[in-house]
Structures are given as C-alpha cells and as structure tokens.
DRENTORKOL-3810 file (N, C-alpha, C; in nm, 4 decimals):
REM DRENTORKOL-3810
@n.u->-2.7385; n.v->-0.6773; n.w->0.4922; ca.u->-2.6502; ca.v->-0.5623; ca.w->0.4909; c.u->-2.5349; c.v->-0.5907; c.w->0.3943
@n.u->-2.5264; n.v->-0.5162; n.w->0.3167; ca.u->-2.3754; ca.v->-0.4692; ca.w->0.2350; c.u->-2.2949; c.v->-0.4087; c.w->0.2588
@n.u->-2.1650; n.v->-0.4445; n.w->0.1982; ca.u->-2.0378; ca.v->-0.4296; ca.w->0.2939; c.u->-1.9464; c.v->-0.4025; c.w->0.1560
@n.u->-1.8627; n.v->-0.2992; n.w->0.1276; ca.u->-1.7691; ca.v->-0.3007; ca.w->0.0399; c.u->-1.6472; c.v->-0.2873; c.w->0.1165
@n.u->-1.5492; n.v->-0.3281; n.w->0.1033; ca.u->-1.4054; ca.v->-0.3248; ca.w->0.1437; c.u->-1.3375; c.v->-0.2922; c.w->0.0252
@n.u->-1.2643; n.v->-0.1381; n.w->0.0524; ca.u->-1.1627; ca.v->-0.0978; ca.w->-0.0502; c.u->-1.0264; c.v->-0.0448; c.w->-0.0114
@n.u->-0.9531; n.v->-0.1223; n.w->-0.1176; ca.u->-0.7822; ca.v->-0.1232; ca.w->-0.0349; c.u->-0.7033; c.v->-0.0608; c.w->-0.1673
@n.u->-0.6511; n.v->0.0315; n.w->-0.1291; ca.u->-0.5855; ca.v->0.1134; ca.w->-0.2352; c.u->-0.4239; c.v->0.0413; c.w->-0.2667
@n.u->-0.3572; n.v->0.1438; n.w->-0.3204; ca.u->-0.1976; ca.v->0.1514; ca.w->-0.3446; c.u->-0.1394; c.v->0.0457; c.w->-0.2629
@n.u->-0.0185; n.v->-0.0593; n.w->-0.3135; ca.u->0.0764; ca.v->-0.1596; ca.w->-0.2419; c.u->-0.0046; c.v->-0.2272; c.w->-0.1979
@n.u->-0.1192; n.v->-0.2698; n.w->-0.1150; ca.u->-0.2097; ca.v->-0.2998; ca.w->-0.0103; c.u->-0.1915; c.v->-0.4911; c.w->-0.1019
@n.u->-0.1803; n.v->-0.5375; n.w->-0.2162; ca.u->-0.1265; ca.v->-0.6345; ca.w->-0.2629; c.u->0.0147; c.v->-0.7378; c.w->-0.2504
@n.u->0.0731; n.v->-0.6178; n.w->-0.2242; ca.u->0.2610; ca.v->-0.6725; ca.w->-0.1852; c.u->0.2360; c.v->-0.7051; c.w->-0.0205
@n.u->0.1321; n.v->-0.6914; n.w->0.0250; ca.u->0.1068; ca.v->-0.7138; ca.w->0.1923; c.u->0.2097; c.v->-0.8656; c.w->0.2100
@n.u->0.2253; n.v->-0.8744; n.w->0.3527; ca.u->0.3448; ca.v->-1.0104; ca.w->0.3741; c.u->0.4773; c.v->-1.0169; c.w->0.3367
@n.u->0.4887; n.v->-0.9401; n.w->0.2450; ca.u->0.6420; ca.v->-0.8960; ca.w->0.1777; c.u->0.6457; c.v->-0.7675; c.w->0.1845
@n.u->0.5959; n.v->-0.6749; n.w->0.1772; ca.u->0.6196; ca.v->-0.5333; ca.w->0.2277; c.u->0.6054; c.v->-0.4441; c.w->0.3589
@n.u->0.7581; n.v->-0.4336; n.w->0.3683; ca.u->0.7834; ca.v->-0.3985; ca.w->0.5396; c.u->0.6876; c.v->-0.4589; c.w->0.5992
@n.u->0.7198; n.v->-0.5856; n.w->0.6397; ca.u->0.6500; ca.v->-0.6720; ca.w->0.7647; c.u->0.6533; c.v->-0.6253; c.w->0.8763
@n.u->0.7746; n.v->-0.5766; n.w->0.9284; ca.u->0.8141; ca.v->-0.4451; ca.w->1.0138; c.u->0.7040; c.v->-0.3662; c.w->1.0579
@n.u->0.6514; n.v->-0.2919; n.w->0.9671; ca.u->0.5665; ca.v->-0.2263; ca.w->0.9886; c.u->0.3641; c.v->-0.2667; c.w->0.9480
@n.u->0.3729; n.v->-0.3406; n.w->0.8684; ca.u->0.2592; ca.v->-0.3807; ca.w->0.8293; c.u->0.2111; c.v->-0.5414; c.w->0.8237
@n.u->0.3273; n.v->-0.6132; n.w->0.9264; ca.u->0.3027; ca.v->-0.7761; ca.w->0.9553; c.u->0.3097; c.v->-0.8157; c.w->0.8104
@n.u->0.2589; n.v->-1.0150; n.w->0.8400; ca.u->0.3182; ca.v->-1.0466; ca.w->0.7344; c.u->0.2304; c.v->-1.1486; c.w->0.7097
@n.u->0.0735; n.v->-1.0946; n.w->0.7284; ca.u->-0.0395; ca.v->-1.1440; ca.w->0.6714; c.u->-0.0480; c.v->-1.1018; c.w->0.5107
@n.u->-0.0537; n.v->-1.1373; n.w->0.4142; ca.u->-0.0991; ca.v->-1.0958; ca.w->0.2899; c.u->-0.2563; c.v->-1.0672; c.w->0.3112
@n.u->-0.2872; n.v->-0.9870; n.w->0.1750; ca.u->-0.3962; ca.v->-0.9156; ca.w->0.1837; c.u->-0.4932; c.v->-1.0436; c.w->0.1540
@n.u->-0.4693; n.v->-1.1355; n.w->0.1020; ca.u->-0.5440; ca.v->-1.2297; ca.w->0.1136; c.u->-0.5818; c.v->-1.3301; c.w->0.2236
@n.u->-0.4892; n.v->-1.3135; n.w->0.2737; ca.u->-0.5413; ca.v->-1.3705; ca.w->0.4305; c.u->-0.6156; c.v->-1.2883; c.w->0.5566
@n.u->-0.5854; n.v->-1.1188; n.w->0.4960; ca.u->-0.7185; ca.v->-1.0436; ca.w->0.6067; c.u->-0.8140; c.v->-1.0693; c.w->0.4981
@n.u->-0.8706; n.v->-1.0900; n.w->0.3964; ca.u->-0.9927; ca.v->-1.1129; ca.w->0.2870; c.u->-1.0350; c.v->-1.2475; c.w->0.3807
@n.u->-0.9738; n.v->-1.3374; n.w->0.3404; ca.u->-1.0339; ca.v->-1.4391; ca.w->0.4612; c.u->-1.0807; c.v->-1.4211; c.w->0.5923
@n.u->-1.0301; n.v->-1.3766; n.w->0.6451; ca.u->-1.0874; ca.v->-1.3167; ca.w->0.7603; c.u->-1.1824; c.v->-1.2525; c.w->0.8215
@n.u->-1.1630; n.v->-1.1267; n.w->0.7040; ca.u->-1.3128; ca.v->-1.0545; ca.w->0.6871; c.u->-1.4324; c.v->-1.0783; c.w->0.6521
@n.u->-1.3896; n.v->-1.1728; n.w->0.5595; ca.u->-1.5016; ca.v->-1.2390; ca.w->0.5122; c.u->-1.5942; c.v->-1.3372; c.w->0.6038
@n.u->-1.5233; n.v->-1.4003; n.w->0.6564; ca.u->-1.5273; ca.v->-1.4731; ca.w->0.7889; c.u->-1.6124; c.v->-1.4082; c.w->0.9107
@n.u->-1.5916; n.v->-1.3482; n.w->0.9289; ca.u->-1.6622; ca.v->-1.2655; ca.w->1.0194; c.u->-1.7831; c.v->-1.1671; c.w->0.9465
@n.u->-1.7485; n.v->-1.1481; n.w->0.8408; ca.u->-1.9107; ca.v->-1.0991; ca.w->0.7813; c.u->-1.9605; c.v->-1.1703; c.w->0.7527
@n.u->-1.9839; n.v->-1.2832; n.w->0.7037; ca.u->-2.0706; ca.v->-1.4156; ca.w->0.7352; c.u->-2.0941; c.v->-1.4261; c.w->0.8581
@n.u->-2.0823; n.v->-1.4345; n.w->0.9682; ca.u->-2.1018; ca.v->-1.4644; ca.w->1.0837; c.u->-2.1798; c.v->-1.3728; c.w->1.1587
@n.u->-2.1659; n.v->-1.2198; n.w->1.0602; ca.u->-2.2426; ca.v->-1.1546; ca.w->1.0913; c.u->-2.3813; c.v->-1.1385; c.w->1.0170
@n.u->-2.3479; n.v->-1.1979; n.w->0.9052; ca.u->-2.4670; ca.v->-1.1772; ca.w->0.7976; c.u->-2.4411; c.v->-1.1031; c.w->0.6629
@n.u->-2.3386; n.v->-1.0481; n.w->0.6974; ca.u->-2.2918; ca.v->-0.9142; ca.w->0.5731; c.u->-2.2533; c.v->-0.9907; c.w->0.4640
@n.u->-2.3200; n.v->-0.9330; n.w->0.3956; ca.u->-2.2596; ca.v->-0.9701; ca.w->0.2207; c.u->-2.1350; c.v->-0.8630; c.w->0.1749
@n.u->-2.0235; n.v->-0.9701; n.w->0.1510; ca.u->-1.8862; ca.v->-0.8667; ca.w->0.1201; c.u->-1.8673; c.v->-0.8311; c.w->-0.0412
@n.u->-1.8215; n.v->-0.6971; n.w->-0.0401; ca.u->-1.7307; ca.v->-0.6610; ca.w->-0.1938; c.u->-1.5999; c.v->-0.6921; c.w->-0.1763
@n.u->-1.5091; n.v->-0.7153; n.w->-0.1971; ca.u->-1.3637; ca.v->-0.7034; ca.w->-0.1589; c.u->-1.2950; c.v->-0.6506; c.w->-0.3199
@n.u->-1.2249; n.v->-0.5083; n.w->-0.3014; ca.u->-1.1792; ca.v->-0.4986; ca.w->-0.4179; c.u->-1.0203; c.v->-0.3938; c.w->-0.3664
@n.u->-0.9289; n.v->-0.4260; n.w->-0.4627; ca.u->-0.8052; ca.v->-0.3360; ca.w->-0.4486; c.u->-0.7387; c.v->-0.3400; c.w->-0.5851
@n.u->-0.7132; n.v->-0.1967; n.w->-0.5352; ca.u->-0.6742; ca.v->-0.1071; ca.w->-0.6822; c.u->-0.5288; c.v->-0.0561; c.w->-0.6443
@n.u->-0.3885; n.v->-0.0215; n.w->-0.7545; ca.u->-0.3419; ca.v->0.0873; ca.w->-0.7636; c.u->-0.3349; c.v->0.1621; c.w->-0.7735
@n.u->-0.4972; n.v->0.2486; n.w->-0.8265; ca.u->-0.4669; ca.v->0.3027; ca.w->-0.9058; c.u->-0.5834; c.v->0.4116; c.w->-0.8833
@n.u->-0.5951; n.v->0.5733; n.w->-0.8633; ca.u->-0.6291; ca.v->0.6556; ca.w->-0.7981; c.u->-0.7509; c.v->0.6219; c.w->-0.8755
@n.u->-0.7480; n.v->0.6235; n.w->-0.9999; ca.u->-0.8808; ca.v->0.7017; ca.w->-1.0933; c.u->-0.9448; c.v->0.5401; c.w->-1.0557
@n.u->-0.9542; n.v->0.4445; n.w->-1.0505; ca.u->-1.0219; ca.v->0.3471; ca.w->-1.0632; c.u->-1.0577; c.v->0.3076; c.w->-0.8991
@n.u->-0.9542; n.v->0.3489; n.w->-0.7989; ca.u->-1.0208; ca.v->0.3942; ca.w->-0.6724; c.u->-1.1609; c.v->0.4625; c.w->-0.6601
@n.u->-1.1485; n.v->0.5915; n.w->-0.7287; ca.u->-1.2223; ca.v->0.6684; ca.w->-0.7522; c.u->-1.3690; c.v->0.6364; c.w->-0.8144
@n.u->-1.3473; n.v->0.5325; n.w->-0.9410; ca.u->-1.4270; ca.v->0.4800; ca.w->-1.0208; c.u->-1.5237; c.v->0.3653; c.w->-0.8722
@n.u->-1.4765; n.v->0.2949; n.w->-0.7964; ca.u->-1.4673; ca.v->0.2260; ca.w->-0.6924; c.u->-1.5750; c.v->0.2414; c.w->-0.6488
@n.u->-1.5035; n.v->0.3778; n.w->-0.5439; ca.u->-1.6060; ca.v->0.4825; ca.w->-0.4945; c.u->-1.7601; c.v->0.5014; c.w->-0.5244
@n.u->-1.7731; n.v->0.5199; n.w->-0.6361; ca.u->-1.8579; ca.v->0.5981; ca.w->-0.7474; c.u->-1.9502; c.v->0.5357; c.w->-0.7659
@n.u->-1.9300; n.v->0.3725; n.w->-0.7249; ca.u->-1.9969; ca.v->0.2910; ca.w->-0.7488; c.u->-2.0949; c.v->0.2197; c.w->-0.6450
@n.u->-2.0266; n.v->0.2521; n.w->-0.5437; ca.u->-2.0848; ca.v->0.2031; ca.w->-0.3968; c.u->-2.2021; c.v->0.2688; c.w->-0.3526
@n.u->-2.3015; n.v->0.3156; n.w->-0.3989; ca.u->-2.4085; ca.v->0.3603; ca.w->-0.3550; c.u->-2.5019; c.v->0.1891; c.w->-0.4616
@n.u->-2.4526; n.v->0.1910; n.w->-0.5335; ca.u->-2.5782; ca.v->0.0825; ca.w->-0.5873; c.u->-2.5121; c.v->-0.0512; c.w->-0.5499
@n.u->-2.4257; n.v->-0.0522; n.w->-0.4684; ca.u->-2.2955; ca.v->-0.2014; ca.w->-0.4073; c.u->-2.3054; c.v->-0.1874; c.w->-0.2425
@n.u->-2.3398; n.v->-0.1252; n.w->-0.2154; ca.u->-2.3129; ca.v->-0.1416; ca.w->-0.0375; c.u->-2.3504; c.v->-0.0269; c.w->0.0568
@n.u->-2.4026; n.v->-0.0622; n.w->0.1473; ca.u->-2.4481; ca.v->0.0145; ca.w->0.2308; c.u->-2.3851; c.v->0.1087; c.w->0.3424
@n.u->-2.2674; n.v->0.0492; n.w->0.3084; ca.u->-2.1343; ca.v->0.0859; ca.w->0.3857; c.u->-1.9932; c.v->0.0363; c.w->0.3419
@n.u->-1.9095; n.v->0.1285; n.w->0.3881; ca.u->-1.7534; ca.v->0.0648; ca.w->0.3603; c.u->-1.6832; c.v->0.0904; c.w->0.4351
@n.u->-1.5697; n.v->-0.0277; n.w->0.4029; ca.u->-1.4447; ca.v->-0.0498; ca.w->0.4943; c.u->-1.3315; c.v->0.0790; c.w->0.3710
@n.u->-1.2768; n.v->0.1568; n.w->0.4583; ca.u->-1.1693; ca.v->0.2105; ca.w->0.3382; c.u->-0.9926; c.v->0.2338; c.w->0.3760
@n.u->-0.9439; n.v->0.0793; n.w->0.3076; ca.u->-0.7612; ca.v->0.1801; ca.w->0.3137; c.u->-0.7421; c.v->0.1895; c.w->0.2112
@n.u->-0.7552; n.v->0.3271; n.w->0.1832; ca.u->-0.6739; ca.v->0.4126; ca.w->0.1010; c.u->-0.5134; c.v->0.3969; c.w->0.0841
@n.u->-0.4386; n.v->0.3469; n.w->0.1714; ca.u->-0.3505; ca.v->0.3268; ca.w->0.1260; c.u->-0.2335; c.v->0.4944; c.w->0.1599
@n.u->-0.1469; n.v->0.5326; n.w->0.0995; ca.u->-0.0878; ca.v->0.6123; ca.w->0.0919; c.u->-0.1793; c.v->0.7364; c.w->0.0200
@n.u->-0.2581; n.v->0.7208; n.w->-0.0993; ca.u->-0.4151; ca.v->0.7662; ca.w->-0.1386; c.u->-0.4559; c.v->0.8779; c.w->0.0279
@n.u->-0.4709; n.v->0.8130; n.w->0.1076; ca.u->-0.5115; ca.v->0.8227; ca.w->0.2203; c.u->-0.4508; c.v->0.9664; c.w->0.2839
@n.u->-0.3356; n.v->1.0426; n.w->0.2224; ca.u->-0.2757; ca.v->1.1450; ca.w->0.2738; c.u->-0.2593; c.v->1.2715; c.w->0.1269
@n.u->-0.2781; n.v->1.1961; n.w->0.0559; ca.u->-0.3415; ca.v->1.3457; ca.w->-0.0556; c.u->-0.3874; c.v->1.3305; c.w->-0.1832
@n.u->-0.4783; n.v->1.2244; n.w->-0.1302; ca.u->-0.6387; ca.v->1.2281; ca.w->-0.3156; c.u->-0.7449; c.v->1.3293; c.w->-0.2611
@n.u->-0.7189; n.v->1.4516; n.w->-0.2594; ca.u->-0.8475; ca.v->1.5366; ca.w->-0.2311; c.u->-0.9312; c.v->1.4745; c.w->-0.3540
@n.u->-0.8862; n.v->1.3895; n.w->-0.4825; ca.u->-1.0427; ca.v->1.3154; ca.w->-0.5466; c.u->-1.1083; c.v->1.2589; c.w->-0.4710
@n.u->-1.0139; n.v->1.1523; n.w->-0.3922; ca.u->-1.0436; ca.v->1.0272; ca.w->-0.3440; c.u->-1.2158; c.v->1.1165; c.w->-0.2151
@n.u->-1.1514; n.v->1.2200; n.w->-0.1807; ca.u->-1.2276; ca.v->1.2852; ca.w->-0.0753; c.u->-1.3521; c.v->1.3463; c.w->-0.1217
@n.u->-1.2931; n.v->1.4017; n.w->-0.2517; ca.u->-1.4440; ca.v->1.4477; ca.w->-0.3013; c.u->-1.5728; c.v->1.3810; c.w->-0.3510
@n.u->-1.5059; n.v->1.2311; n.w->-0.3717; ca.u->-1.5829; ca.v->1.1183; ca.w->-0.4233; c.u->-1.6577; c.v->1.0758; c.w->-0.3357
@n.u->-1.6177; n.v->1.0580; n.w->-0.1990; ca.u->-1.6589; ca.v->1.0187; ca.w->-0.0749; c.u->-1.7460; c.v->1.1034; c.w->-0.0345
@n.u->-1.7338; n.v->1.2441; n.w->-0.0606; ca.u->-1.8460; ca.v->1.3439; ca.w->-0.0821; c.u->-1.9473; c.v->1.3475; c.w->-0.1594
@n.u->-1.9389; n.v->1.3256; n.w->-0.2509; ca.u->-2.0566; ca.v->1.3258; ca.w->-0.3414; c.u->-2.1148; c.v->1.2211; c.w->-0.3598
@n.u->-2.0792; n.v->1.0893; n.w->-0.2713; ca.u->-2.1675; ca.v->0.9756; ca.w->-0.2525; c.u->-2.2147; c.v->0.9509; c.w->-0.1207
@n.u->-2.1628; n.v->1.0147; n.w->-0.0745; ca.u->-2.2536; ca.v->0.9785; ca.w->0.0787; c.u->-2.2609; c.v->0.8578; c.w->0.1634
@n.u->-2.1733; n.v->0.7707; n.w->0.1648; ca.u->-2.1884; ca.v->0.6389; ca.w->0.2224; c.u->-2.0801; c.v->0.6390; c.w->0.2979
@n.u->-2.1791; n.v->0.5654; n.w->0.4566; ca.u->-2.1467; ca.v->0.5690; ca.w->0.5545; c.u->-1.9909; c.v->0.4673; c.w->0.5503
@n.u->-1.8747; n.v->0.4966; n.w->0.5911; ca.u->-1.7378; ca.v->0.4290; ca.w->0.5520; c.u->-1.6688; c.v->0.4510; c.w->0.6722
@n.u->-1.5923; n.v->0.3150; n.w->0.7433; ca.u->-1.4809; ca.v->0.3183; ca.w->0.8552; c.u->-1.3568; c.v->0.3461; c.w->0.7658
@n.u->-1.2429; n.v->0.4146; n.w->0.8507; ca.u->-1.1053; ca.v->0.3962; ca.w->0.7403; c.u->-1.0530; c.v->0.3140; c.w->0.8439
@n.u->-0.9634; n.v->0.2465; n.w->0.7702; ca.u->-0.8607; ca.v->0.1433; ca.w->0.8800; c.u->-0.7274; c.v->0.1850; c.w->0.8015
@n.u->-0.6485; n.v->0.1471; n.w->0.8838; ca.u->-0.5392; ca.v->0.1217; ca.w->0.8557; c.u->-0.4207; c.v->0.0715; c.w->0.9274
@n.u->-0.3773; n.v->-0.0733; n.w->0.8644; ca.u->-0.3227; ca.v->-0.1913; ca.w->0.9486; c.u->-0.1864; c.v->-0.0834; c.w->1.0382
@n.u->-0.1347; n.v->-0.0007; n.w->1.0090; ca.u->-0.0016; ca.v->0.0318; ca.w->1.1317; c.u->-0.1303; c.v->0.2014; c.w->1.1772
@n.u->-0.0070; n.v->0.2600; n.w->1.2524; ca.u->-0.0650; ca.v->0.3746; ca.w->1.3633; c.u->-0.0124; c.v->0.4884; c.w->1.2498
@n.u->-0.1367; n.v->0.5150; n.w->1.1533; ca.u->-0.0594; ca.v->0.6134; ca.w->1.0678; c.u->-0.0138; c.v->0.7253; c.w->1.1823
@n.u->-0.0528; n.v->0.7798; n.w->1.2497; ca.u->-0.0675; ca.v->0.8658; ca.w->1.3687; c.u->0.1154; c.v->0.8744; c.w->1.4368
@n.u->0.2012; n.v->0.7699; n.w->1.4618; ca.u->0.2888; ca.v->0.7470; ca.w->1.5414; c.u->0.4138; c.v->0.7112; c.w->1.3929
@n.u->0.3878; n.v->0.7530; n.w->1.2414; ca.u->0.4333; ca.v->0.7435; ca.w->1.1371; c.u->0.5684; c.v->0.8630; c.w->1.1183
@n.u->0.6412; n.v->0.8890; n.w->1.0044; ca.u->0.6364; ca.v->0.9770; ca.w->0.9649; c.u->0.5585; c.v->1.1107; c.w->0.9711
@n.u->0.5927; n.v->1.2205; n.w->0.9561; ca.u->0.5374; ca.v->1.3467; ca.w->0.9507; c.u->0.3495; c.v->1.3202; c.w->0.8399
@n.u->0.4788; n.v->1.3098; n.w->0.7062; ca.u->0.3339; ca.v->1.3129; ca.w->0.5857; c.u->0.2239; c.v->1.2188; c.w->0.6261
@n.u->0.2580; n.v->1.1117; n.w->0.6820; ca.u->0.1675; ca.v->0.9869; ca.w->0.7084; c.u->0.0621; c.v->1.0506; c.w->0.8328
@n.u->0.0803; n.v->1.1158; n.w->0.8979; ca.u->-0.0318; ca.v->1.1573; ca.w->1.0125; c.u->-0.0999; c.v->1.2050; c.w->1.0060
@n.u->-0.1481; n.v->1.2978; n.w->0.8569; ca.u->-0.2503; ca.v->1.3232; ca.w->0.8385; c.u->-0.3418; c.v->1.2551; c.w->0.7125
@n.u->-0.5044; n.v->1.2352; n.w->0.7638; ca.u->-0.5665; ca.v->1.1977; ca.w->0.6111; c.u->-0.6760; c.v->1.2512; c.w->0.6256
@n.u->-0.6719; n.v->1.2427; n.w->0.4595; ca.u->-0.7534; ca.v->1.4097; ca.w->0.4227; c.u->-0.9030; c.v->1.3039; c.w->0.4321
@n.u->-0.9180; n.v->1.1920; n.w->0.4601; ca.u->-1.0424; ca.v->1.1399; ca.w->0.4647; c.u->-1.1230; c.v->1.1577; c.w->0.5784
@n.u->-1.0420; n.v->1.1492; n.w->0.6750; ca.u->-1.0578; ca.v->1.0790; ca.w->0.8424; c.u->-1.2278; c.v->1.1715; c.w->0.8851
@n.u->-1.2033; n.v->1.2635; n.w->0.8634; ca.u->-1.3399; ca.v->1.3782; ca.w->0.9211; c.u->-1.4518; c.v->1.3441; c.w->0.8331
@n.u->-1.4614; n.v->1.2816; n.w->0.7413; ca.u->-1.5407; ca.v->1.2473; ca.w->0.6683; c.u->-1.6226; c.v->1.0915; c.w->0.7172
@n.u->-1.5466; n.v->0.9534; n.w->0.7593; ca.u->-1.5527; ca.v->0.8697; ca.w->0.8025; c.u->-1.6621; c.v->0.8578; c.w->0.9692
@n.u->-1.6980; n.v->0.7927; n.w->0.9841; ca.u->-1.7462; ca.v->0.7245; ca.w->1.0768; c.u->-1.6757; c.v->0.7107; c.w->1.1768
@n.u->-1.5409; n.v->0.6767; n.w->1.1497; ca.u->-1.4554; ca.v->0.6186; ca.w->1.2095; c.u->-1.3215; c.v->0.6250; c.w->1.1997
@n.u->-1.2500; n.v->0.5990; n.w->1.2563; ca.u->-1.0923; ca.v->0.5837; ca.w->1.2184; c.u->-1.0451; c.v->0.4673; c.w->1.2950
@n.u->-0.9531; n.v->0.3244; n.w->1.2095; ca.u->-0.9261; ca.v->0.2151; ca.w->1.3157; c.u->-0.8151; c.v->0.1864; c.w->1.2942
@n.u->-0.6665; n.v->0.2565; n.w->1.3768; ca.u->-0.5404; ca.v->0.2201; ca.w->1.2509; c.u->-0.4538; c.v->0.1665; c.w->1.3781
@n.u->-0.3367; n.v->0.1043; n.w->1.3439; ca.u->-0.2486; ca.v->0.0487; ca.w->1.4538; c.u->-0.2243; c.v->-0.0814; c.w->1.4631
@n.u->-0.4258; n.v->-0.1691; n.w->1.4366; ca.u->-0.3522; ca.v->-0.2979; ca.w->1.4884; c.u->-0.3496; c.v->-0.4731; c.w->1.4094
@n.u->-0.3025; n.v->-0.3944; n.w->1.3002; ca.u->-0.2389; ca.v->-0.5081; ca.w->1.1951; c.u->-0.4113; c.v->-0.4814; c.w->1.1029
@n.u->-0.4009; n.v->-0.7028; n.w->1.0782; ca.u->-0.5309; ca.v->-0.7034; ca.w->1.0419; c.u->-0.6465; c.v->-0.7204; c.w->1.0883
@n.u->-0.6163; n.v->-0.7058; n.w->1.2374; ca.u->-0.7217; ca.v->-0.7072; ca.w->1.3395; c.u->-0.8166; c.v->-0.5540; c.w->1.2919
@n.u->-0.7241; n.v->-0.4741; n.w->1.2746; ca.u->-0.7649; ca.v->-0.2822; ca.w->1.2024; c.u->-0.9586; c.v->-0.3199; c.w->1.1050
@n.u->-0.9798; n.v->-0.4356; n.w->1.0012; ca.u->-1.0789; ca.v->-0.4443; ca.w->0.9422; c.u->-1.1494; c.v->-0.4862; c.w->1.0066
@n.u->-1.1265; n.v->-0.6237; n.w->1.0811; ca.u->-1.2279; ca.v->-0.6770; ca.w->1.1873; c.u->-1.2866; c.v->-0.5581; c.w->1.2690
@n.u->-1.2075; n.v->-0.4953; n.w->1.3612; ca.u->-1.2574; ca.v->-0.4101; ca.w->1.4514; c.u->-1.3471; c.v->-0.2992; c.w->1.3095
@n.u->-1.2779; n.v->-0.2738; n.w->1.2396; ca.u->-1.3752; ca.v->-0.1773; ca.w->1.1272; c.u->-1.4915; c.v->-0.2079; c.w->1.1233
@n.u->-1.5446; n.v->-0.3532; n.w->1.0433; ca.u->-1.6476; ca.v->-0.3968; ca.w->1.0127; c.u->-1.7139; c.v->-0.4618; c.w->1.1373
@n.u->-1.6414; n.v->-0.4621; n.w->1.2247; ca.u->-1.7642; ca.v->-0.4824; ca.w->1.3427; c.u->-1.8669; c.v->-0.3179; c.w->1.3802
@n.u->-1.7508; n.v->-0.2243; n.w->1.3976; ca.u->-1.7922; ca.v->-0.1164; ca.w->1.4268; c.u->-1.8654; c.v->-0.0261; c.w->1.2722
@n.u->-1.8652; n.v->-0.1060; n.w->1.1953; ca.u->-1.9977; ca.v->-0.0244; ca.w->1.0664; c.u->-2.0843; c.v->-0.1344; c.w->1.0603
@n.u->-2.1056; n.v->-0.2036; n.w->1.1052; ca.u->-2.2137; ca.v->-0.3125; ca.w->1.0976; c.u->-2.2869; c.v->-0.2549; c.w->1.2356
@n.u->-2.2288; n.v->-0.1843; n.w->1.3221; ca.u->-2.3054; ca.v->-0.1621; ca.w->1.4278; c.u->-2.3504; c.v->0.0189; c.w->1.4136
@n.u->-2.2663; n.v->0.0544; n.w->1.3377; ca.u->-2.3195; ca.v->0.1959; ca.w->1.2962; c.u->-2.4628; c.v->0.1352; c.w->1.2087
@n.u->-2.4418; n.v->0.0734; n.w->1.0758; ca.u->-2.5675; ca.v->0.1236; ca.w->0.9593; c.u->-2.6556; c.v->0.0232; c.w->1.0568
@n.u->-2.6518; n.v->-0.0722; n.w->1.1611; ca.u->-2.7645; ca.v->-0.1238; ca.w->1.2336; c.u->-2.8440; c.v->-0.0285; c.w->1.3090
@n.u->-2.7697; n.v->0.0617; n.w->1.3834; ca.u->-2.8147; ca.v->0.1674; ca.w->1.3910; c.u->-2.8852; c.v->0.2703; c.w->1.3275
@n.u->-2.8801; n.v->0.3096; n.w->1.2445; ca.u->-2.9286; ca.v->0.3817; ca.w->1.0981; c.u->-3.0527; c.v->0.3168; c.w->1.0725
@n.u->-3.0252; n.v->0.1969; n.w->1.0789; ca.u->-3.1965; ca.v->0.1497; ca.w->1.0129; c.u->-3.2787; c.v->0.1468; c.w->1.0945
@n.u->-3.2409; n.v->0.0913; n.w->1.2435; ca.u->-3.3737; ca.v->0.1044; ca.w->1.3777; c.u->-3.3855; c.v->0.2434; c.w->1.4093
@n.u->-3.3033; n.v->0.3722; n.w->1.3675; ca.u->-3.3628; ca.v->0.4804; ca.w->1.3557; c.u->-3.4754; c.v->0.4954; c.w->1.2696
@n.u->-3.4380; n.v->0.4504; n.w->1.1241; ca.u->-3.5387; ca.v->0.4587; ca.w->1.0466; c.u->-3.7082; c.v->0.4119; c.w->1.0104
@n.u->-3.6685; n.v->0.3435; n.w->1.1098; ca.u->-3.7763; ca.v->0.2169; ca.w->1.1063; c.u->-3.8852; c.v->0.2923; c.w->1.1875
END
C-alpha cells in the first residue's frame, strides 16, 4: 500500500510557530513518526510540503500514479483553494485531512474547509498524534477497498 502525506503553507516553521497552538514538534519529527508507523504497518510513504498553492496542486495531480491514498494538511489552503478542491476532484483518491489543532474550536474563518466533504475523514485537535490516527484510519479504509474488490 501507498501512502502520500501532503502538508501545505507554514506546516515547516512547525516547533517555532505558535507552539501554543500547534505544539512544538517540528514537522520533521511527526515525518519520523509517521513514517514509523507506516513501516510497521507496511505502507510505503511520500512525505512532501509545499508553500505554495500551484505546486500543492501540482502535488495533487500527481498522486494517482504515487499512492493509493493520502494524508492531507492543507494548511490554511484548507479554508479557501476551491483549486486545491477541484484537484481532489478530478483525481479521485481516497485522502484523510488532519489537522494538528481543533480547526473547529478556531477562529471564525478557520472552521470551515472547503475539503472536509470530500475526504474520508476528518482528524484535527490532537497535535501530531492528528497523522498517526489519519494513517491508521486510511490504511484501514483502502484495506477495505481492496477485500471489497477482491
């Protein structure tokens, strides 16, 4: 099984940006992690993060011949790339969104994302535990998918 993980906007400044709100793991230490546990599960990982909408997008675009599924924070992306959404549309792959704080219990703009109805899933609130619980729960979705198919 294939596994892409995509982390949009800031998702780099992690550990130094508002720890407050988003702890003070760097994004390289949930990559370890994840990784960690998709080995353990078997999953072969992508790990990629962008600033940058159009190459998000480009990302996207690409994951039908890269993975069978994805992990997705969008990032701030996450509350108004109707691209980011249409991309996710026109590829079809099955994707959890996470996102390490409770966008939900945020700001106004932050509570909604234009992805969420599209997703599998939604896993936001609890740090970088948010991917683990993700990629446990799409490793158990596309496992599903295939003993249907079978």
């Amino acid at each position: 099984m294939r596994v892409a993980v995509l982390n949009g906007p800031n998702l780099n400044l992690l550990g130094t940006r508002e720890p407050e709100v988003y702890g003070r793991d760097t994004l390289a230490d949930i990559e370890r992690g994840v990784r960690e546990r998709a080995a353990g599960l078997g999953v072969s990982l992508a790990w990629h993060q962008t600033n940058h909408e159009g190459e998000f997008i480009d990302l996207i675009q690409r994951l039908p011949d890269e993975a069978d599924g994805a992990l997705l924070n969008a990032a701030a992306l996450t509350h108004t790339s109707l691209a980011l959404r249409d991309a996710l549309l026109a590829v079809r792959i099955p994707f959890v969104e996470v996102h390490l704080s409770n966008i939900f219990a945020r700001e106004e703009p932050r509570r909604h994302s234009v992805l969420a109805d599209l997703a599998v899933g939604v896993i936001a609130g609890f740090g970088a535990q948010s991917y683990l619980l993700g990629l446990d729960a799409l490793v158990i979705h596309l496992s599903k998918r295939v003993a249907r198919s079978s």
